[in-house]
N, C-alpha and C positions, 0 to 999 in steps of 0.2 A: 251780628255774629261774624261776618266778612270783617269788621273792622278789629274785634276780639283777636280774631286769627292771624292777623297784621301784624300787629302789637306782640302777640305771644312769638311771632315769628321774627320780628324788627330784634328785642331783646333777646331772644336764644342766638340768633347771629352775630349779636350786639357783646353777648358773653363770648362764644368762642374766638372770635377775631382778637378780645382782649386777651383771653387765655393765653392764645399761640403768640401774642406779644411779648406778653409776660413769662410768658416758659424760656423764648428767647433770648429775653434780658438777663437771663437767669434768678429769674424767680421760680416761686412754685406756687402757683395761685392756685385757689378752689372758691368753691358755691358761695362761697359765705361771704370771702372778702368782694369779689364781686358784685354779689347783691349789694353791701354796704356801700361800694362808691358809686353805682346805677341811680341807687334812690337817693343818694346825698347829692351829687354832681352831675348827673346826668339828668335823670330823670325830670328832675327842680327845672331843666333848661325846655322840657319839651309840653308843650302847651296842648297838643293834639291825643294824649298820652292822660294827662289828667283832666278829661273832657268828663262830668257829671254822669252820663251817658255809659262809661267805662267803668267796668269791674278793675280795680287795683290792684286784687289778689294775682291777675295772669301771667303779672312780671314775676313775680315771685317763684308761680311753680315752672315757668320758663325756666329760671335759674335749676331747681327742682332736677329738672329733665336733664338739662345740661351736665349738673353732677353726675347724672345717674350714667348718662353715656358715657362720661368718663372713666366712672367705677368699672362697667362692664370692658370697657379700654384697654385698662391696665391690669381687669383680669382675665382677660386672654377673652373673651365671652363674645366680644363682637369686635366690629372695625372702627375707626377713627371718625370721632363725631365728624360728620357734615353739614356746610351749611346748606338751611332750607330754601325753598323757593317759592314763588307764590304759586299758589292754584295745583301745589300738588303735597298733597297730605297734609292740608290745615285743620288745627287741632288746636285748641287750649282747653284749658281747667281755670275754674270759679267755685268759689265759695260765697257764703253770707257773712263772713267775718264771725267766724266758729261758732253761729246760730246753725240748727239743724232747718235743713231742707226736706219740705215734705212732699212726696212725690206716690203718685196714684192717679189713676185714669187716663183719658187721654188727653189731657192738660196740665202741664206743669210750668211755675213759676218761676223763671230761672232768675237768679240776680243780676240788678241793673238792669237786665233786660226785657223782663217781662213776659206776658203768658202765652206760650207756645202752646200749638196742637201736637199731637204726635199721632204715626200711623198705627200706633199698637198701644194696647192697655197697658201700662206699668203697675206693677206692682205696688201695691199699699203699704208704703212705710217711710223711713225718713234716710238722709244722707248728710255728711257735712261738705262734699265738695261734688262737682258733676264734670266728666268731660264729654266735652263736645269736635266731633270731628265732621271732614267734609268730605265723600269719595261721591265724584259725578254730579257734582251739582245739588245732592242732595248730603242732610245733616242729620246726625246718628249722636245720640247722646250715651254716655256710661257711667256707670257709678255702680258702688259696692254697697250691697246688704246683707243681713243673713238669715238663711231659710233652714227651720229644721225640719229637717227628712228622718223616717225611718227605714233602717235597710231591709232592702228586699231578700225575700227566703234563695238559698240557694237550689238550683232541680240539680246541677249536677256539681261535682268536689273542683273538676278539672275541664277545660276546653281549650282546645287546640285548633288553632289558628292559620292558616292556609294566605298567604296574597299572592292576587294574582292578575294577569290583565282584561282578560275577559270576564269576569267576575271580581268583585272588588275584592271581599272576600268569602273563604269558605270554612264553615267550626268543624270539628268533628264529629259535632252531635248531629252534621246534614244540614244545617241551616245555610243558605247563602245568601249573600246579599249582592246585589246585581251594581255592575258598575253602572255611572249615569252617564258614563259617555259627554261630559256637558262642553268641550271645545270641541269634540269631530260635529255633535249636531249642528253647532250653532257656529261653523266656520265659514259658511256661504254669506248668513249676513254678516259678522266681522268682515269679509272680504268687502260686501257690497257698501258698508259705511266706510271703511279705509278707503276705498276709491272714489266717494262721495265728497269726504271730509282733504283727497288731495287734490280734486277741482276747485277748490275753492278758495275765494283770493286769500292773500295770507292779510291779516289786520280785518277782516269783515265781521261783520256779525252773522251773516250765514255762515263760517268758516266756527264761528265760535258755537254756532248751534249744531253744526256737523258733530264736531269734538265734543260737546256735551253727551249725543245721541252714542256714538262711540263707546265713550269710558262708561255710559252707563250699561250698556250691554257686557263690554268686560269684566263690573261690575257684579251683570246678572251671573255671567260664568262660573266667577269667581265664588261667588254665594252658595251654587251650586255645589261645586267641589267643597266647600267650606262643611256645608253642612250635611254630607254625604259621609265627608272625616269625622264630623262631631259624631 
């Protein structure tokens, strides 16, 4: 998966470097001419790239992602694509070559690469593409299906909604819901691993097990707050 995320990463930087080339020259490149000179010319030259081992599809929706930044770009939506780095927010997307992927329990079989565990049951049904990303050392997969629900009765027409700091929030109908506080509780260890993590030589592998121990706690914070909003 580390080498998937390489690759998805090598080619997304690989696109925008050429883009801001090509803008300059006074062209107007996009997704498409791109990908067609990657996999004709480039890609043909790189050996590590078309390794048996490798999903094929993750140059593609690199390219994919790279348009999409752009769209959002130039419609005012976000900021100017940047390039990635390693070891922070790696991510790609795989398919079967538009065979459906079936996916349920805690085992699934992802392409090219074979049969994972997972910490949690998934859902019983199928996908055509999965993405996989890395936050802390550890790897989170996503993909899209659909569930149907039916909507719940309404108790009341209208509620009104309160935010605030001591309490996340508060309805009018009296219900509150408490904030979780999750960076004031858990500031003592962030302090005591930040200070762990800057004794420690820079290039070691205790230095790099510090920083894992770290981001996964920022991690837990973050989850936290995550699903306190959800």
């Amino acid at each position: 998966m580390s080498k998937h995320a390489g690759i998805a990463r090598f080619t997304y930087n690989w696109g925008l470097a050429t883009w801001q080339n090509l803008y300059q020259d006074g062209f107007k490149p996009n997704k498409f001419l791109l990908k067609k000179f990657f996999n004709n010319s480039v890609k043909t030259q790189l050996e590590w790239i078309k390794h048996k081992g490798i999903c094929q599809k993750i140059t593609q929706y690199a390219f994919d992602q790279l348009g999409a930044a752009y769209d959002r770009f130039f419609k005012g939506l976000g900021g100017y694509p940047r390039f990635k780095n390693k070891g922070q927010n790696d991510s790609f997307t795989i398919n079967a070559a538009g065979k459906p992927i079936p996916i349920g329990g805690v085992r699934v079989k992802l392409p090219t690469i074979g049969w994972v565990k997972t910490c949690e049951g998934l859902p019983h049904t199928t996908t055509t593409k999965l993405s996989i990303s890395r936050i802390a050392d550890d790897w989170y997969i996503a993909f899209a299906h659909c569930v149907e629900t039916e909507p719940s009765s309404k108790s009341v027409d209208v509620v009104g909604v309160d935010l605030g700091i001591k309490e996340l929030a508060t309805l009018s109908t009296g219900v509150t819901f408490p904030n979780p506080e999750a960076y004031k509780k858990n500031i003592q260890k962030l302090k005591r691993l930040s200070k762990a993590l800057a004794r420690k030589t820079k290039g070691s592998s205790n230095r790099h097990k510090a920083k894992i121990k770290l981001a996964k706690h920022h991690n837990r914070v973050s989850s936290i707050r995550k699903d306190s909003l959800h």
